[in-house]
PAKOL-528466 format. One record per residue (C-alpha): x negated, y, z; residue in one letter. Coordinates in steps of 0.02 Angstrom, whole numbers, plus 50000, padded with zeros to 5 digits. Layout:
! PAKOL-528466
XYZa ...
//
This chain:
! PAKOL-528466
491384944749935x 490274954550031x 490674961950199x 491064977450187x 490994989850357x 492654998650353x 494235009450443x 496125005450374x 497495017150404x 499325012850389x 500085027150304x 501715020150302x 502545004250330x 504225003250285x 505395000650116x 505875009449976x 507195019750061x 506045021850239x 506575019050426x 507625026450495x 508905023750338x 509955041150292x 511615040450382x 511245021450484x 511595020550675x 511015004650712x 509834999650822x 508204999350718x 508875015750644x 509255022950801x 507895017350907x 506775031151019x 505005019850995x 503935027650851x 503365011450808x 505095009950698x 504795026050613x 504265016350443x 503765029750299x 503575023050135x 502165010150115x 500225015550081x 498805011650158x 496875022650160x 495235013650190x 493825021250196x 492385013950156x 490695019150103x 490835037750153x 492305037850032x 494305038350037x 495475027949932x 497345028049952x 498415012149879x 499885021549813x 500665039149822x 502545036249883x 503735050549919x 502855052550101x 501125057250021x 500955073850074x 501625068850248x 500275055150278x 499005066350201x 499405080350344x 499555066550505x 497875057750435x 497115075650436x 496365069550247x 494895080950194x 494455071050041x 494895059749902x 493855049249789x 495245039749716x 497135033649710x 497565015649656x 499175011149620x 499974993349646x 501384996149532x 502655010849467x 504165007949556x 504615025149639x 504315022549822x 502395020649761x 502195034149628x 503155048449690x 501945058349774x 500615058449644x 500885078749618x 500145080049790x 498645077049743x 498125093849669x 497915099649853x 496375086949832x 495985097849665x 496035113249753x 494975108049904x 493595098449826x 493665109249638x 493715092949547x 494835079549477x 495595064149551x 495255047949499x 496715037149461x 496605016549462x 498055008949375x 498764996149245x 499275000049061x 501024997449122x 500905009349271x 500005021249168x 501465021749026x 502655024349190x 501765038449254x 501575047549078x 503495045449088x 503625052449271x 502325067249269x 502425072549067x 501885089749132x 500045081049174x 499915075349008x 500505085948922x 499305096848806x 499745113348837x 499405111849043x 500405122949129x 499385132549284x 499185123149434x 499595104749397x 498795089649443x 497185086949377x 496815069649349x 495595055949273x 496485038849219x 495655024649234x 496385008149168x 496024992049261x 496864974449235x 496894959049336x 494824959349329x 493874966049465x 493124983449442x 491894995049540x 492155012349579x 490275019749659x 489775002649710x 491324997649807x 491924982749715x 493784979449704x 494474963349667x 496344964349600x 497704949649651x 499024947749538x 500774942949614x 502494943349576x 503984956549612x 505324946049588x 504954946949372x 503684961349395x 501864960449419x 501124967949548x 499144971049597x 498734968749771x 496884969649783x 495474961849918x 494024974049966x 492704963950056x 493504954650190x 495134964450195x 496504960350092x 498024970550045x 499714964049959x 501304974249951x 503004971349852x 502684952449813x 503974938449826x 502784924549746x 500814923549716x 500194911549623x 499084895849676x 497494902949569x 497854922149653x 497994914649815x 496344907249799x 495594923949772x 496294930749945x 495794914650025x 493964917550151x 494814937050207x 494524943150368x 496264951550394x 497544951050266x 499174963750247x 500614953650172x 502354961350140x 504044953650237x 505604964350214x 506674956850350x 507404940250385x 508664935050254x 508304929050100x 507924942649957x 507634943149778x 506274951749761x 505084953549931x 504574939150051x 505594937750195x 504714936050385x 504844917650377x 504004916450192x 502634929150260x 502324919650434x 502334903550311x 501134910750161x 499814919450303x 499664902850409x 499264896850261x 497984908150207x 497404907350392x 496454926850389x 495714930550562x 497154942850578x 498654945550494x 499894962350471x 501534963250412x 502144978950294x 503484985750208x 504734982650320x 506594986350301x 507664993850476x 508564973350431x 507144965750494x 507554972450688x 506434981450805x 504494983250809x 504604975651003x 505864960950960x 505064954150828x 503304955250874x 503874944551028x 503984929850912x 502594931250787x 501064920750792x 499684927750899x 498584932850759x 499974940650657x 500604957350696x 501784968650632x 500884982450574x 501475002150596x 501345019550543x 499695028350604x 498955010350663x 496985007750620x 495844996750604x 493924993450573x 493134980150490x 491274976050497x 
//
């Protein structure tokens, strides 16, 4: 794929349920350093002289304010568990601001979930002040939105598919706890891949550190980050102590540029 100058924000790194966890004292939870202040995961590039945001999780609005966001040219979702959907009413701020619709990337599947989630969009008789959005369905073939090509990697969520996608030399992949061998090859040549690791022990569903530090040595990117992290995993400055020197655990607010 083509390189692709670039700037990737970390909206949010952590889980499903965020960091600090409601009512947890430990030490993660506890903790002083902002760097293990995980909101939901979802990540912004912007590329092009456009915006695109990778999910809308329950911490939209919130990552929209700290980023300072002035635009949007599109949202594309991964897949329609909650902590990656939630948000999506927050986009009619966008509306508002740039007096036109959002454009909105995502799977038959996820589309179905979000017709379930947000009726009110849909619906026919549109009540004042919703979201206004354009759906646009994509599958596991790679599609172009205003000549930035995206190229869409299917892996596995314990039994439910999930898109990560690779944009250039950057490649992003969240909620996975397999990818297959032909998927892999289509990550395989990026610059700096995102890869999820929950924390260390074994789950059903999302890699664990181990599986992550395995699977990106493997893919050997230039650099590596590590999302979606759970307050099991332990602190940001523990475990980046012993990570491989070109993988890093990655953190809200953190940027970086690709060219």
């Amino acid at each position: 794929m083509a390189t692709l100058k670039m700037q990737v924000t970390f909206l949010g790194t952590g889980t499903s349920q965020g960091v600090p966890l409601i009512a947890c004292d430990c030490e993660v939870c506890s903790s002083i350093d902002l760097k293990n202040k995980r909101l939901r995961t979802s990540l912004m590039i912007e590329v092009a002289g456009m915006v695109f945001v990778f999910d809308t999780g329950p911490d939209f609005r919130q990552q929209m304010l700290r980023e300072n966001v002035k635009r949007l040219d599109g949202v594309i979702f991964t897949h329609e568990h909650k902590d990656h959907v939630a948000g999506l009413d927050d986009v009619r701020a966008f509306n508002y601001i740039l007096n036109q619709k959002v454009d909105v990337y995502a799977t038959e599947r996820v589309e179905l979930a979000l017709k379930r989630e947000f009726h009110y969009i849909f619906s026919e008789e549109q009540y004042p002040g919703i979201p206004q959005i354009n759906l646009h369905k994509i599958g596991n073939e790679p599609f172009s939105v205003k000549g930035v090509d995206f190229q869409p990697i299917q892996v596995m969520h314990y039994k439910l598919p999930v898109l990560g996608f690779r944009v250039g030399d950057f490649t992003y992949i969240t909620d996975a706890s397999e990818i297959p061998t032909i998927e892999k090859e289509k990550i395989r040549g990026s610059k700096v891949v995102v890869l999820n690791a929950l924390r260390k022990e074994k789950h059903i569903s999302h890699f664990t550190l181990d599986e992550a530090v395995t699977l990106m040595t493997e893919l050997a990117p230039e650099k590596g980050y590590l999302i979606h992290i759970s307050h099991q995993l332990g602190t940001h400055e523990e475990v980046s102590k012993d990570l491989p020197s070109f993988i890093e655990l990655a953190y809200d607010g953190l940027k970086i540029n690709l060219s």
